[in-house]
Each structure stands twice: as C-alpha cells, then as structure tokens.
N, C-alpha and C positions, 0 to 999 in steps of 0.2 A: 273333673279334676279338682276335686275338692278340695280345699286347704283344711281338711278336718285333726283335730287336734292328737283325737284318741289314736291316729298312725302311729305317734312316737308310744307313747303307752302301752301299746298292741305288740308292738314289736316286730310289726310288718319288717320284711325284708325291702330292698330296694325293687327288684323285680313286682312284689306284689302291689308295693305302693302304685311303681308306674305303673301297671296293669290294669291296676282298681282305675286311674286317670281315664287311660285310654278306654273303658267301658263307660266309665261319665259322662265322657266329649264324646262319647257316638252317640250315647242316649243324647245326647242337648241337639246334637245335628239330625236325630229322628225328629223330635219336636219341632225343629226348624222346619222339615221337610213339610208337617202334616200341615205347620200354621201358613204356609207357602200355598197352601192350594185353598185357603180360607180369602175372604175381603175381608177388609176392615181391619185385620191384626196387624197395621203396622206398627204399632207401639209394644206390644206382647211379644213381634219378629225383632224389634230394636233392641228390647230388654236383653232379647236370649240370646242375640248375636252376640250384645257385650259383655255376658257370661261368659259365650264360648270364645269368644275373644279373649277374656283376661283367665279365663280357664287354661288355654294355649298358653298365653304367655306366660303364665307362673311354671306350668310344666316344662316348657321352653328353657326355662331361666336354670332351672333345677338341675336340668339334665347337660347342659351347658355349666353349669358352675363346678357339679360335683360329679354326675355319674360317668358320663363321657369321659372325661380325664383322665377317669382310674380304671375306665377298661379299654379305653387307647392304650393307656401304661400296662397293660394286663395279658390284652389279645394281640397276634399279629395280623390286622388288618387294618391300613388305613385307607383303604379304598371306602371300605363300611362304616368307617369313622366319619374321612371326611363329607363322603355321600351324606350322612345322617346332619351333617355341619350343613351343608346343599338344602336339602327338606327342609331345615328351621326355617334358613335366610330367605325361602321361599314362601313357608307358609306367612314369616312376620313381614313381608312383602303385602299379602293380600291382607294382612291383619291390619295395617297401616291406610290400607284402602279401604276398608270397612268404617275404622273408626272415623273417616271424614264426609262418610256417604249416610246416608236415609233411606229405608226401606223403598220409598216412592221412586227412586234414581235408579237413570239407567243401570243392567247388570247386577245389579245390589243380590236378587237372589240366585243369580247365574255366580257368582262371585262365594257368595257362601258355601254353595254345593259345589264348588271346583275347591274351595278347603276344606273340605269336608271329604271330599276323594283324595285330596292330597296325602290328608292326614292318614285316610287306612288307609293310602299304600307306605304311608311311614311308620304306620306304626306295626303292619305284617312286618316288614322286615324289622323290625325292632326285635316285637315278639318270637320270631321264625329264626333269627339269627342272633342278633345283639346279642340277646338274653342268653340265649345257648350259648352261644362263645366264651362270655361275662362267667357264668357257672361254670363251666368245663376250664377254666383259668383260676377257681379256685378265690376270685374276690369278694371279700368279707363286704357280702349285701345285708347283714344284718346292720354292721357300722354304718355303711352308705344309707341305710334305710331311715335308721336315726336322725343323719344328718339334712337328708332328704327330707322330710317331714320338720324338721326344725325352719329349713329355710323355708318353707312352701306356708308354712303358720307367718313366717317373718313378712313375706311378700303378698299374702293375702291381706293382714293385716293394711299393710301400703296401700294397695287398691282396693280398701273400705270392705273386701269378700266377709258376709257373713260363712266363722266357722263350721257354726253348725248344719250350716242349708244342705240338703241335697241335692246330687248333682242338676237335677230337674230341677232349682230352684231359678227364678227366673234375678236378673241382678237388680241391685240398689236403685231406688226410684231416685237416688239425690244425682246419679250422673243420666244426663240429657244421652239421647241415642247415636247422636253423632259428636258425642265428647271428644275434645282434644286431651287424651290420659294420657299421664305422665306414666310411662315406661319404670316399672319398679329400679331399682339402683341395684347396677351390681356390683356384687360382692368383690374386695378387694384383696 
C-alpha cells in the first residue's frame, strides 16, 4: 500500500489504486510469512510488521475518508458498507496490538497472520463486490482516485513512509519496533 506519488500523475482510477494496495500488503504478509519460519529475524519481522501496519492504516484511512462515502452514497447496500466499517475497526484493533508487542512476545506471529487473513477476506469482498457495485453505480473513480492518492501522499508523508519504496520495502529504521505512532489526523 504504497503512498507512491506517480498514482496522481497516472491517473489511476480509485479501484486500481486500492487494488495496486491490496496486492502490496499481501506481498508484505508473504514476506512476514517466510521471515517467521527463520531465527533470528526479529528485527527484519518488526520492521515489516510496521510497514504493514502503517501500510493498513493509510489504506484504512483513505478508504474511510473518501471512498466508502461516495459509494454508500452510490450503492444500495449498507449491510457491505457497514460490514466493510466492521473489518477496519477490527483489523485497527490487532494493529493497535502490534504496535505495543515485540516479535519475541507471546502471539506476536499468530497475531500477524490472523490480520493477514483478516485482510483477504476484506479485501475479496472489496474486490468481488464493493468494486462491482461502486462501477455498476456509475461513480467517477477517476476523481476519487485523484483524491485518493492525494490523501495517501498526505498521510505517508505524516508517518515519515518513504514515497518511492516498494511495497517490499521494509519501514524507517528511525521508528523502534514497538513504537507508540501517532495514528495519522483525520481529515476534517
């Protein structure tokens, strides 16, 4: 879930942007997976956790500020809505347990791969429904895609995310593994 810059420039739609996310953060959770069966990576598993942790949460943030909104306002279902509202509050639940634990602590990798399953099953229905509903209603994902990538530059920026890393890039050696991060500001 890259905060990369060239999305706006590109002209990604909203869909592709999220998409492009969701294929990053599974690739960061394969990575977790392999460094999980290694000794000694606790430091290389703390980095990528808080990737994927502030990966989630900009994504999170994004899709809660802007995109959800306007296809609540769009489709008629809010069972899929507020379901999708359910999934955040759950994954930023385990996100919040992350950031206070240490690779060495109890659950620490049972904990990861339980949001790591979380996430594909949020994000199949995202992809399998959301998205189809969102299109078939006719919402200008090019605008949202714009603004999507605006905010997601805004909030990386906050959480120190280099733009240009790839999604496999592991995070910032200045935040500690079990940093207390301030939660980006939302949007008013």
């Amino acid at each position: 879930m890259s905060t990369n810059k060239t999305n706006r420039t590109t002209g990604q739609d909203a869909v592709a942007l999220l998409t492009a996310d969701h294929k990053a953060v599974k690739a960061l959770f394969k990575q977790f997976e392999a460094l999980s069966r290694q000794d000694d990576a606790d430091e290389e598993k703390a980095a990528l956790v808080a990737r994927i942790c502030d990966e989630i949460s900009v994504h999170a943030q994004v899709e809660e500020e802007i995109f959800y909104p306007a296809v609540r306002e769009a489709i008629d279902d809010d069972d899929l809505m507020d379901e999708a509202d359910v999934e955040h509050a759950s994954a930023k639940e385990l996100i919040a347990q992350l950031e206070s634990m240490s690779p060495g602590d109890d659950h620490y990798d049972a904990k990861v791969t339980v949001l790591g399953e979380q996430i594909d099953h949020h994000v199949e229905e995202e992809q399998n429904e959301m998205f189809a509903k969102a299109r078939k209603a006719d919402v200008d994902m090019d605008a949202l895609g714009e603004q999507i990538a605006a905010r997601k530059a805004e909030l990386g920026a906050e959480l120190g995310l280099d733009d240009d890393a790839p999604a496999t890039a592991q995070a910032p050696s200045s935040k500690s593994p079990n940093r207390a991060r301030k939660a980006p500001a939302a949007r008013k």
